[in-house]
C-alpha positions in Angstrom: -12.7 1.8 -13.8 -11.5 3.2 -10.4 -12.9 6.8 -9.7 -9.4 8.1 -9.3 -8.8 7.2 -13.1 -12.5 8.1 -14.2 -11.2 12.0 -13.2 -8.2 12.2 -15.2 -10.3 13.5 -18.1 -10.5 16.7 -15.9 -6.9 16.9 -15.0 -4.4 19.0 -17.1 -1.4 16.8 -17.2 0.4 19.1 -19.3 0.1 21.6 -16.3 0.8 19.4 -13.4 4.3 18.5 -15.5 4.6 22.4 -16.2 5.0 21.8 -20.2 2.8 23.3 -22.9 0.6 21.0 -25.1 2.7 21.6 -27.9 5.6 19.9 -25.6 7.8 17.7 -27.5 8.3 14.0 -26.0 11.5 14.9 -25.3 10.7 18.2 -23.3 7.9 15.7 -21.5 10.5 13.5 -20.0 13.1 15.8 -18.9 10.1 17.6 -17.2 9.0 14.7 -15.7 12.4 13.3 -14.6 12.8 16.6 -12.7 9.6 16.6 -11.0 9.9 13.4 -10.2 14.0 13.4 -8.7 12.7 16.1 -6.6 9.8 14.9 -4.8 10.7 11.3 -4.8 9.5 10.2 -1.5 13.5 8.2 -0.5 14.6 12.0 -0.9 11.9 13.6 1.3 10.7 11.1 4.5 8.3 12.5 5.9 7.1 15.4 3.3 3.7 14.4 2.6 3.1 17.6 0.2 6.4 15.9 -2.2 4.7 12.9 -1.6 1.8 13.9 -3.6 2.9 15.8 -6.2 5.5 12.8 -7.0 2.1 10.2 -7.3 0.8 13.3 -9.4 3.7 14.2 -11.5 3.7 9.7 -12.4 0.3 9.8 -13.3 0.2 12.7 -15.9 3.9 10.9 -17.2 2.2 7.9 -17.5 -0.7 9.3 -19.8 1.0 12.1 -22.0 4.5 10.6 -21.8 2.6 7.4 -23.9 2.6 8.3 -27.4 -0.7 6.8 -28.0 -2.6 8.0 -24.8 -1.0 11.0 -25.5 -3.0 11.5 -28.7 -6.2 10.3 -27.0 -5.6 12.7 -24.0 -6.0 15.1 -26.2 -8.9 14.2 -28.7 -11.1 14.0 -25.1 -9.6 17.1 -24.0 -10.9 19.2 -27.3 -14.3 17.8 -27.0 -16.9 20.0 -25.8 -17.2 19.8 -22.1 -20.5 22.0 -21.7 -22.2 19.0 -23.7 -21.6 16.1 -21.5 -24.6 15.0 -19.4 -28.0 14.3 -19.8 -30.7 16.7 -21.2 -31.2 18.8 -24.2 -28.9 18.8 -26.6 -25.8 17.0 -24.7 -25.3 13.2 -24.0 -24.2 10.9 -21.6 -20.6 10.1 -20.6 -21.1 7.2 -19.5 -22.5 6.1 -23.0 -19.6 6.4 -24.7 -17.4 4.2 -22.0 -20.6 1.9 -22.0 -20.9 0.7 -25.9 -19.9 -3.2 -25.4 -22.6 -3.4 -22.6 -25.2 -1.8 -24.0 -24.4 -3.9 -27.2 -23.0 -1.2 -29.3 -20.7 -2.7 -31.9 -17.2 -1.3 -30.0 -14.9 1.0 -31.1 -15.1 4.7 -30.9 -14.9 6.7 -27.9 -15.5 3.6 -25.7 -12.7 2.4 -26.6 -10.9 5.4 -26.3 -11.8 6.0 -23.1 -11.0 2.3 -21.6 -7.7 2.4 -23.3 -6.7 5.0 -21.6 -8.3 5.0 -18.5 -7.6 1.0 -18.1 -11.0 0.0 -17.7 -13.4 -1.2 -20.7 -16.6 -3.4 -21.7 -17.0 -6.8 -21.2 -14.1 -9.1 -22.4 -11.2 -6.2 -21.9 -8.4 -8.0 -20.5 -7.0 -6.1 -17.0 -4.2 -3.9 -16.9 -1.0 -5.4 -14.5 -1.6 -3.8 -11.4 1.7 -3.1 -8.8 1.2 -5.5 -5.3 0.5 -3.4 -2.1 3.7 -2.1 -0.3 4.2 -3.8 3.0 5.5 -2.3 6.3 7.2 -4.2 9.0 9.1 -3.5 12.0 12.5 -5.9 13.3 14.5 -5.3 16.1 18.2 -6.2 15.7 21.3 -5.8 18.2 23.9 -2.9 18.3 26.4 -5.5 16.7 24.4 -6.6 14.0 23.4 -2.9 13.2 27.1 -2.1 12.6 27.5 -5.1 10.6 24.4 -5.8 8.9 22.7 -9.1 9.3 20.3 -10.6 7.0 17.1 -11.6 9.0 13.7 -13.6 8.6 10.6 -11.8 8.5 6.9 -13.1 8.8 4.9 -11.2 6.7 0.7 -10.9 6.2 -0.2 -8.6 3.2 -3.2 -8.8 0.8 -3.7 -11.6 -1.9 -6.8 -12.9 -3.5 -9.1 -15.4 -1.7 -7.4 -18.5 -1.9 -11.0 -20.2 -1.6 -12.4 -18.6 -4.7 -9.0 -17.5 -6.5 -10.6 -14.1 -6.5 -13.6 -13.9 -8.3 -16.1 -13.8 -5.2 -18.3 -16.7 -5.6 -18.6 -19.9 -3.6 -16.6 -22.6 -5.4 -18.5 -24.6 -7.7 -21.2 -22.2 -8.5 -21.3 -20.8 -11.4 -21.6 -16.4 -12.4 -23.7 -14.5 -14.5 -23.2 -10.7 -15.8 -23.9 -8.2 -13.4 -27.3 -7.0 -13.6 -26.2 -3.3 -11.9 -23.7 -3.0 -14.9 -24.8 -4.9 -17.4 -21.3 -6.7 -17.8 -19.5 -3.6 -18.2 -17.8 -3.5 -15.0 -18.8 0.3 -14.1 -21.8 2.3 -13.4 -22.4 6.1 -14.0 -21.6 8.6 -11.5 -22.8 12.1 -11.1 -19.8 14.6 -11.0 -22.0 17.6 -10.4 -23.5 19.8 -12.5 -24.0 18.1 -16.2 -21.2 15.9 -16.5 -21.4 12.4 -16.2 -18.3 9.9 -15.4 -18.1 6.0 -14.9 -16.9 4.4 -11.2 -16.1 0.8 -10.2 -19.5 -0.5 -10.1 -20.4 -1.3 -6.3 -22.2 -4.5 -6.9 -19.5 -6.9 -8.8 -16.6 -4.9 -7.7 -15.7 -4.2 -11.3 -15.4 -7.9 -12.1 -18.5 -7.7 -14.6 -19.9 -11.0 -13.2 -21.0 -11.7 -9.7 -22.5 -14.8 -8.2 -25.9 -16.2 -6.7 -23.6 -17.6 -3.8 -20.9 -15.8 -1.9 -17.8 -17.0 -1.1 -17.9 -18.4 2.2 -14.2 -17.1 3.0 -14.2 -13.6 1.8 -17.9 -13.2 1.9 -18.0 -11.8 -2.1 -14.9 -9.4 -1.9 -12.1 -11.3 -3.7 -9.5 -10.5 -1.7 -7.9 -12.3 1.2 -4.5 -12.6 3.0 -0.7 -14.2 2.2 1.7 -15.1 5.1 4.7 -16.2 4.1 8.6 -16.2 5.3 11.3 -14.1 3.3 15.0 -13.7 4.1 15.8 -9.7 4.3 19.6 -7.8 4.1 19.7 -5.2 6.6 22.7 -3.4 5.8 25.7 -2.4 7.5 25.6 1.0 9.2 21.6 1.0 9.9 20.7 3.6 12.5 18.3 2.9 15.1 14.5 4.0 13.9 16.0 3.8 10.4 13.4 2.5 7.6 14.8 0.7 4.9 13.1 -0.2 1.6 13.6 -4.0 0.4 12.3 -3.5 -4.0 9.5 -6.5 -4.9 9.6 -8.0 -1.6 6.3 -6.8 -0.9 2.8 -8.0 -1.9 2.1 -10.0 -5.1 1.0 -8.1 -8.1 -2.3 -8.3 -10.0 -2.4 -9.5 -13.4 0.9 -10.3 -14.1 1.7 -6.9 -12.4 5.2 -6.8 -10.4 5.2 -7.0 -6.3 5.6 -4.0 -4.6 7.9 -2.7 -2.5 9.0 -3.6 1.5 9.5 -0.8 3.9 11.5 -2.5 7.6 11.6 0.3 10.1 14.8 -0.7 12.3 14.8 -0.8 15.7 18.8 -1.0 17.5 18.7 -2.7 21.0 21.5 -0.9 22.8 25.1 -2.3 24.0 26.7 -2.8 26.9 29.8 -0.4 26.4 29.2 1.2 23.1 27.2 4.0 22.2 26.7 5.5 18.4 26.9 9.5 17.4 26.0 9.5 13.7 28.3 7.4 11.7 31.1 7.2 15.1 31.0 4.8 18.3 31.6 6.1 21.5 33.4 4.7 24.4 33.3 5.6 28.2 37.1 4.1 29.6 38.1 4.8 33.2 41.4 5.9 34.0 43.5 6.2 37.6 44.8 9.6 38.6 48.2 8.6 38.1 47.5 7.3 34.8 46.1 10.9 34.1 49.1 13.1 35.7 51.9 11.3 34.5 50.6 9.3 30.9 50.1 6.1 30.6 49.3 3.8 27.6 46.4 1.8 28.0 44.2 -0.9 25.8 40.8 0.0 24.8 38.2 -2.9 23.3 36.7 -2.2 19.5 33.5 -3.5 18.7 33.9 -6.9 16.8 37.7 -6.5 16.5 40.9 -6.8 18.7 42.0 -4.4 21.3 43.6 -1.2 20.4 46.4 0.7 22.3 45.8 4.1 23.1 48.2 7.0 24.7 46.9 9.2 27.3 49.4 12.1 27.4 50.7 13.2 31.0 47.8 16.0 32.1 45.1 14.4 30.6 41.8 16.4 32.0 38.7 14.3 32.6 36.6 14.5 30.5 39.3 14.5 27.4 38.1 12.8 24.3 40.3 10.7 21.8 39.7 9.6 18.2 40.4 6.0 17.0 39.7 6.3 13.2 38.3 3.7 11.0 37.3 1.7 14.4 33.7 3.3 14.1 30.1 2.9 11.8 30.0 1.8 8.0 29.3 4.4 5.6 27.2 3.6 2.6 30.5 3.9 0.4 31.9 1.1 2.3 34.2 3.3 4.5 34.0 3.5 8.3 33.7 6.3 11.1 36.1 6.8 14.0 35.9 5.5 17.0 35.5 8.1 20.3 37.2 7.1 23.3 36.3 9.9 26.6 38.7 9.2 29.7 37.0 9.2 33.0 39.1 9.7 35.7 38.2 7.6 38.8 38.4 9.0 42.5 38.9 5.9 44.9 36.8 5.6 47.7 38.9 3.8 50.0 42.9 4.2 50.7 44.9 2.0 52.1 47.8 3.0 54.6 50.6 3.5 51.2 48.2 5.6 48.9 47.1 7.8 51.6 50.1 8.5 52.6 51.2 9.4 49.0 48.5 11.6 48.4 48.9 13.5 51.7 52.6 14.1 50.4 51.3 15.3 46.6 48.8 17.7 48.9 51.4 19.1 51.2 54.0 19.4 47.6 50.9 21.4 46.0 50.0 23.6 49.0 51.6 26.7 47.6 49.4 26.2 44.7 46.2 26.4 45.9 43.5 25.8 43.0 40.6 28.3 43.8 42.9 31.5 44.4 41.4 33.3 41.3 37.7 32.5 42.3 38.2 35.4 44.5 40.6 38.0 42.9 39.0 41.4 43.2 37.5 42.6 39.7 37.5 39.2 38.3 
């Protein structure tokens, strides 16, 4: 039993799900499903406080919204706390989780307690356990971003030893119980004071047996590492430095215990002509000062798709933006952003003999107009 779940005989579960202990099961869930919609971590990146009170909130649902570890919950709760412990008078924790190793004949609060804490004597068969989550990083182009793409990742997350198939020893040799433990798979642990409660014992790792002869790959531990190759859908519409969450496609699960999750952070390389404002592409396009003072119609590229006409009215300013719609982004409901095209007008840097000569007659047709007169009105 980890120490995490050896402390849940402490924890009021009825409080951190803000119920009384008279709660219905009904009143239990609807409390839960609350808690939990409003610190679930896809609502809150980043929120480290909703973070914790959602892994909370789960693990008092998971006790007291159970029927039957609902009912133990409670018989341990209205024992006697003051009486845990050693000395005069009280008794040891630890020997009621511990009646199959010490050769007591089971049942009882042994069992209680490793039913509802997942742990147990010798012989208990392991709860599922949910595989690591895995995080990963993949850079993708501006296109593909705006399209989505489905992408192969290389991936390293933990898996038992593939020497020893997990149980620690060198292969071939054979185990005996634990001597720390006796077999039981826990040792007691001091909480302070008088009480007592059980922790993973150190020595077999909670496996109850241990052997003469370490595994020479993972030197006794179990564990080791899986790399393998998986095909991943990055959807349409991802933003650069988005992280995305792929369900099971993380690492394997203990016990018959389901994979957990995959979490790709997104990285957008940027494109030549297009740039992205939330769910709308932007578009520099130059324009001639002609084009600008007397209108023009001009073509202007989309990304992925044919060529689109746009009108630039007579007087366009530089600077002017125009909206394409439905040339931009995909939105998660499957419908697209606009498209934002800004006219720059260009200034030539050479004239030839005909445009000078046309521009010297526009300057001498706008002399009576001159441009900065108002920069130097009195009381302006």
């Amino acid at each position: 039993m980890s120490t995490a779940k050896a402390e849940w005989a402490s924890k009021d579960y009825y409080a951190e799900l803000g119920v009384s202990k008279d709660a219905t099961a009904e009143e239990i869930k609807k409390a839960y499903r609350k808690l939990a919609r409003a610190n679930h971590p896809d609502s809150n990146p980043g929120d480290t406080a909703k973070h914790e009170k959602f892994k909370s909130v789960a693990e008092a649902y998971d006790v007291v919204g159970d029927a039957e570890k609902r009912k133990q919950y409670d018989e341990i709760r209205s024992m006697p706390m003051g009486g845990f412990g050693g000395g005069a008078g009280g008794f040891d924790l630890s020997d009621l989780l511990r009646d199959r190793a010490g050769g007591g004949g089971g049942g009882g609060f042994g069992d209680m307690f490793g039913d509802l804490f997942g742990g147990g004597g010798r012989g208990r068969a392991k709860r599922p356990r949910v595989g690591q989550d895995v995080e990963t990083s993949a850079t993708i182009s501006f296109t593909d971003a705006i399209d989505g793409v489905t992408i192969s990742l290389r991936l390293t997350s933990d898996a038992p030893c593939a020497t020893c198939g997990g149980t620690g020893g060198k292969p071939g040799t054979k185990p005996h119980i634990c001597p720390q433990c006796e077999g039981s798979g826990m040792v007691a642990n001091s909480m302070g004071g008088a009480f007592t409660m059980n922790q993973t014992c150190p020595s077999c790792g909670g496996r109850q047996l241990v052997y003469d002869e370490p595994c020479p790959s993972c030197l006794g531990s179990g564990r080791g590492s899986s790399a393998r190759t998986i095909q991943a859908r990055i959807p349409a519409g991802v933003k650069d430095g988005q992280r995305i969450r792929l369900r099971g496609k993380g690492g394997a699960g203990e016990n018959g215990g389901p994979a957990g999750d995959l979490y790709v952070t997104v990285k957008v390389t940027p494109h030549r002509l297009f740039s992205r404002k939330g769910d709308n592409l932007t578009l520099d396009v130059p324009v001639s000062f002609d084009e600008a003072a007397l209108g023009a119609e001009i073509k202007v590229p989309t990304l992925g798709g044919a060529p689109v006409t746009l009108k630039v009215p007579a007087g366009t300013p530089n600077g002017r933006t125009f909206r394409v719609r439905g040339k931009g982004a995909s939105r998660a409901d499957g419908t697209k952003g606009d498209l934002l095209v800004t006219v720059e007008v260009q200034v030539p840097a050479v004239l030839d003999t005909a445009a000078r000569a046309a521009v010297e007659a526009y300057r001498e047709a706008m002399a009576g107009k001159p441009l900065r007169s108002k920069l130097f009105d009195e009381g302006s």
